[in-house]
N, C-alpha and C positions, 0 to 999 in steps of 0.2 A: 503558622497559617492554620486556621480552620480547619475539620476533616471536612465540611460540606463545599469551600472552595478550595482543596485539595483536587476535589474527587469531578471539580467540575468540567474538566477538557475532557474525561472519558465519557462523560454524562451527554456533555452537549455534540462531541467528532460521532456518537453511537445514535444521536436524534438525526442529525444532520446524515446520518449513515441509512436510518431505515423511512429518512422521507426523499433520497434521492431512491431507494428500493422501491417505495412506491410508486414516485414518478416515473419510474425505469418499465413498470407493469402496464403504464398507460401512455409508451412510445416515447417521453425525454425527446421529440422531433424537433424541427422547428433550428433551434439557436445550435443545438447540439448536434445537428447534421450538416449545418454551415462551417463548424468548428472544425470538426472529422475534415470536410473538405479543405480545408485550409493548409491543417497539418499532413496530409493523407496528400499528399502533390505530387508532380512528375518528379523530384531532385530525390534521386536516390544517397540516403547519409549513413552509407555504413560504419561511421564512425559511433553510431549510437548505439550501436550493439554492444560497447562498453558497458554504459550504464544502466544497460536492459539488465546485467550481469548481475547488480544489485538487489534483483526483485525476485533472482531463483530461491526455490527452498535449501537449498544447500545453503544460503545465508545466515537464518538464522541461527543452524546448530554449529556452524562455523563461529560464530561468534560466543554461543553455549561455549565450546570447547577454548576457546581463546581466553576466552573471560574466566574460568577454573582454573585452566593451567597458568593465568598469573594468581589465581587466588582470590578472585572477584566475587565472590560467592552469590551474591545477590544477584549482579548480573546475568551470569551463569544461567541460574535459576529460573529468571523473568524469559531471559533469551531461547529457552529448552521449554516451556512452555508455550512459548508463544506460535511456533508453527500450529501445531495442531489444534489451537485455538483457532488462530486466524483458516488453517484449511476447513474446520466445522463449520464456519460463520460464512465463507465465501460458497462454500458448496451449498449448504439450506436456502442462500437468498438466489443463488443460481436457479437451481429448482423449484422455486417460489415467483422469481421474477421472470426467468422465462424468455428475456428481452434474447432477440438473435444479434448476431454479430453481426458488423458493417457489409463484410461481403453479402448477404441475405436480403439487404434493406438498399443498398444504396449500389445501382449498377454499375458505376464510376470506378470502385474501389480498388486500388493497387493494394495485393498483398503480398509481402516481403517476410524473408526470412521463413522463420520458424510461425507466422502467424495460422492459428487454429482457425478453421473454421467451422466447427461443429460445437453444439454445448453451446449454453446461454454466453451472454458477454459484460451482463450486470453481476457482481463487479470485475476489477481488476487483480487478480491475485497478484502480478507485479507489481502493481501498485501498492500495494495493502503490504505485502512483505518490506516493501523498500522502507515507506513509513514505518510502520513497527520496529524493525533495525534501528532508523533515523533517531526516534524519536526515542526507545532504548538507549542509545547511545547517548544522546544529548541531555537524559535525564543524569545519567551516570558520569559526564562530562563534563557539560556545561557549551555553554555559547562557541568555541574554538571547534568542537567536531559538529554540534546541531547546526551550524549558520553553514557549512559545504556541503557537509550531508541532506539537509534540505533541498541545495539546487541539485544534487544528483539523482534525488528521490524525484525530485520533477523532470527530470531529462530520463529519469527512466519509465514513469508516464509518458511523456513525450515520443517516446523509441513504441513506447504500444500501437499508439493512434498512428502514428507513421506508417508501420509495419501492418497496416488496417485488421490490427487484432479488436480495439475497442475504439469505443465513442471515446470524446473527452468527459461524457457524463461519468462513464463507466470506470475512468481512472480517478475522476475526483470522489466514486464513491471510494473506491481499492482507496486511496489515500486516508479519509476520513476514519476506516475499518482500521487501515493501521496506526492509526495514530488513536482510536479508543484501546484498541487494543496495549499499545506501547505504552501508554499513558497508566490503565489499568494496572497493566504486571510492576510498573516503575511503581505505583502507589503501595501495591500489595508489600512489592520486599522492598520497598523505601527505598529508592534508589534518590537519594537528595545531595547527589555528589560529596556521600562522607566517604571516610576509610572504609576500605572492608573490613580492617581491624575489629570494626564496633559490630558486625555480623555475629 
């Protein structure tokens, strides 16, 4: 494969990343507060607290460490990076886009659990962590961990808006971030589902 369609999912999930950042500066209203309401309902589901689970930062170095101590080297690598990438990139569009969180804007809003309500809400760090993991993994794996992993990365978006931590805007951008993100470090140390032998 090409390096220029190698490098195209970090190219195109990091545009689609900084025109939902802008949309996010000029209110993302409208379809994305209908949404919110939809999922943001009376049924309390603490069963999604599971998959919220996925999107802490304790994730990725868990997975750094996992991925060394079998010998994974590249993963390792990508996986121990990737936080503090993804926290620099979520914190500048925070600060930049400014967008307040659901409780702020919509008086309706049930919040649950552990939901913030302070600090912008564009994007999702759960979100964004889940994906990078996800999508980590599924470069290093293949289709058997990326095709579960994906629906969990979206049920732990789901567990955000629920919890009326974010819009759904706000987790398709966290998704987006982590998937440039995931996608990036997989190309850097070539995670193309070889041995780490060839490391």
């Amino acid at each position: 494969m090409s390096g220029l369609r190698r490098w195209a999912l970090p190219g195109l999930a990091g545009v689609g990343y900084v025109g939902l950042a802008v949309a996010a500066t000029r209110g993302l209203d409208g379809l994305d507060r209908k949404a919110f309401a939809e999922v943001n309902d009376d049924q309390k589901r603490s069963w999604l607290r599971a998959p919220q689970q996925v999107g802490t930062p304790w994730v990725l170095p868990l997975l750094a460490g996992v991925a060394w101590w079998r010998d994974e080297h590249r993963l390792a690598l990508a996986a121990a990076a990737a936080l503090p990438v993804e926290k620099s990139a979520e914190v500048l569009t925070k600060k930049l886009s400014g967008r307040p969180r659901p409780v702020h804007t919509v008086p309706a809003t049930r919040l649950r659990d552990d939901a913030p309500t302070d600090g912008p809400s564009y994007p999702s760090g759960h979100a964004a962590i889940a994906c990078c993991a996800v999508t980590l993994l599924g470069r290093w794996a293949g289709a058997p961990v990326a095709v579960p992993g994906t629906l969990v990365a979206l049920l732990t978006g789901v567990t955000r808006v629920h919890q009326g931590a974010h819009y759904p805007g706000d987790v398709l951008g966290g998704a987006l971030l982590g998937v440039a993100i995931g996608s990036a470090l997989g190309e850097a140390m070539e995670l193309d589902w070889l041995p780490d032998a060839l490391f």
